[in-house]
N, C-alpha and C positions, 0 to 999 in steps of 0.2 A: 504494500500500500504506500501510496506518497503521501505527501502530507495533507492538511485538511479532511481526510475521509477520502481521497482523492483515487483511484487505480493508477496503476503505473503504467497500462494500457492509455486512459486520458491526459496523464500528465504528458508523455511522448508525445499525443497529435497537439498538445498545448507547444511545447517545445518546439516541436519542426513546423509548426505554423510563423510560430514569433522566428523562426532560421529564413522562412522564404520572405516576412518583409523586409527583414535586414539586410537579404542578399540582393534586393530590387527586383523579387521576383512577384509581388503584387500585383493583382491588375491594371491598378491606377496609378503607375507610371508612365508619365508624361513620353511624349516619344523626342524629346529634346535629351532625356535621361536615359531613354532607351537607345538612342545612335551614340550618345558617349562611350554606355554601356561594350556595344558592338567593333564600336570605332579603335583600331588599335594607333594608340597616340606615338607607339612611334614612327609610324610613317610621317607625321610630322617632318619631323629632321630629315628622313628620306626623301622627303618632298622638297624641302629647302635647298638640299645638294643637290638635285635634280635638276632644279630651273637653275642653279649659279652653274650645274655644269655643263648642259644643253646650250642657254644663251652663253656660255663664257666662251662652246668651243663651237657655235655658229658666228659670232660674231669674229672672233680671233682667226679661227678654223685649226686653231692650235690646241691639244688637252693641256700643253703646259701654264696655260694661263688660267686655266682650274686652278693647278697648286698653287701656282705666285697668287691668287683671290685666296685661297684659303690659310697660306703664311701670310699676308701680309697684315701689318698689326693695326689693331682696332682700339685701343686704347694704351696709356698706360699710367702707370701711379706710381709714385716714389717708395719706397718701402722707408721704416726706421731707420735701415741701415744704410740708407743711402741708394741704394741700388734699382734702378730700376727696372720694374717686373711688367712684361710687354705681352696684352694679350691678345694673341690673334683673331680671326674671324672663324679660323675651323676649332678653336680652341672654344670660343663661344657655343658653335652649331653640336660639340660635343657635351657640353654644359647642360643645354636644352635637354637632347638626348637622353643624358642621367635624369634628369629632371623629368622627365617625361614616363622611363626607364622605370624609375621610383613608383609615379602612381599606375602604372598599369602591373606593379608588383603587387598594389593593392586591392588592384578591381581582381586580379586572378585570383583572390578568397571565394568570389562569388561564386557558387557553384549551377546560377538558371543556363536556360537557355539559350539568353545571352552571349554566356561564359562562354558557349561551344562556340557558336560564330565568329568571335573574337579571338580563340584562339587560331580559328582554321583561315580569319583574316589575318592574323600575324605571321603562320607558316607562310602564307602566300607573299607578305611583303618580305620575308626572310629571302624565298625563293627569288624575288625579283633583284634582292640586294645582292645576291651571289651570284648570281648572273650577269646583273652590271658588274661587279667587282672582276670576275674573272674575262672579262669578254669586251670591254669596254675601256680604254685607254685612263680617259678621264676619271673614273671613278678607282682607279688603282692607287689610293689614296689610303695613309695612315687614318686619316679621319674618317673618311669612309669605311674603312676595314672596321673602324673600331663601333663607329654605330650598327655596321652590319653585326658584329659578333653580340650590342648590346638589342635587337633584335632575335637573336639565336637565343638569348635569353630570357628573352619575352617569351616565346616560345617554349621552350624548357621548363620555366621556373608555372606558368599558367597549366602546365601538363601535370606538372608534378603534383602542384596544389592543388587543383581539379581531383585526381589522384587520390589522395592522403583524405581531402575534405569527403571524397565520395564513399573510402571505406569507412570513414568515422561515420556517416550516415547509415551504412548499412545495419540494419534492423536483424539480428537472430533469433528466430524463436525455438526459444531450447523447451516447449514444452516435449514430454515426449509422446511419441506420437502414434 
């Protein structure tokens, strides 16, 4: 028995009720919340490399002038010690990326519906990054490799969680039978 006089058969549908609105799996979720949901945010940054390296090498017709856009520096700030700490534009678009990286570490808790299309939309932006990465001049980039591998891990880390959260759901009934 659970508490209050409660069965531990009610207490459960009580429980995974309060799991699916948490998880945004209610019905009245906005569909602004529901393409966040679906949307894997780091094509973001895969998006941003794209247009700078599309226009940089129809405009140039060169991929070298991808990498001088991506070294060349974007800011910089004097540190205590004097020295100045210079920070690029691909050093920025990688920033994003973690940053991005980050919350869709968070949405892979969600175990709905959602969850699966977002992950099966991030295998596909993975596929599209290793694709340009190996095949495509421009995008043979440190920065590029490195967003691409933190999409492998969008990937990964949403599989796994997926995963671990779906055997913790899983229900045994050990009456016997």
């Amino acid at each position: 028995m659970a508490r209050d006089g409660m069965s531990l058969q009610e207490a459960m549908v009580i429980r995974r009720a309060g799991r699916g609105r948490a998880n945004g799996n209610e019905g009245s979720v906005g569909s602004m919340g529901a393409i966040f949901n679906v949307f894997p945010l780091i094509l973001i940054p895969v998006l941003i490399y794209n247009v700078i390296a599309i226009f940089g090498t129809a405009m140039s017709g060169d991929a070298a002038a991808v990498i001088e856009r991506m070294e060349a520096p974007a800011f910089s700030v004097t540190m205590a010690s004097g020295q100045p700490w210079i920070v690029q534009w691909g050093d920025i678009l990688v920033l994003i990326a973690l940053l991005l990286l980050f919350i869709e570490l968070l949405k892979s808790t969600s175990t709905g519906t959602s969850a699966i299309f977002n992950h099966a939309l991030s295998m596909l932006v993975f596929i599209v990054c290793l694709v340009e990465f190996l095949l495509r001049p421009e995008f043979a980039t440190s920065v590029f490799f490195i967003i691409m591998i933190m999409s492998l891990l969008d990937v990964l880390a949403g599989v796994v969680v997926t995963i671990v959260s779906a055997r913790r759901d899983v229900e045994f009934d050990r009456s016997p039978g």
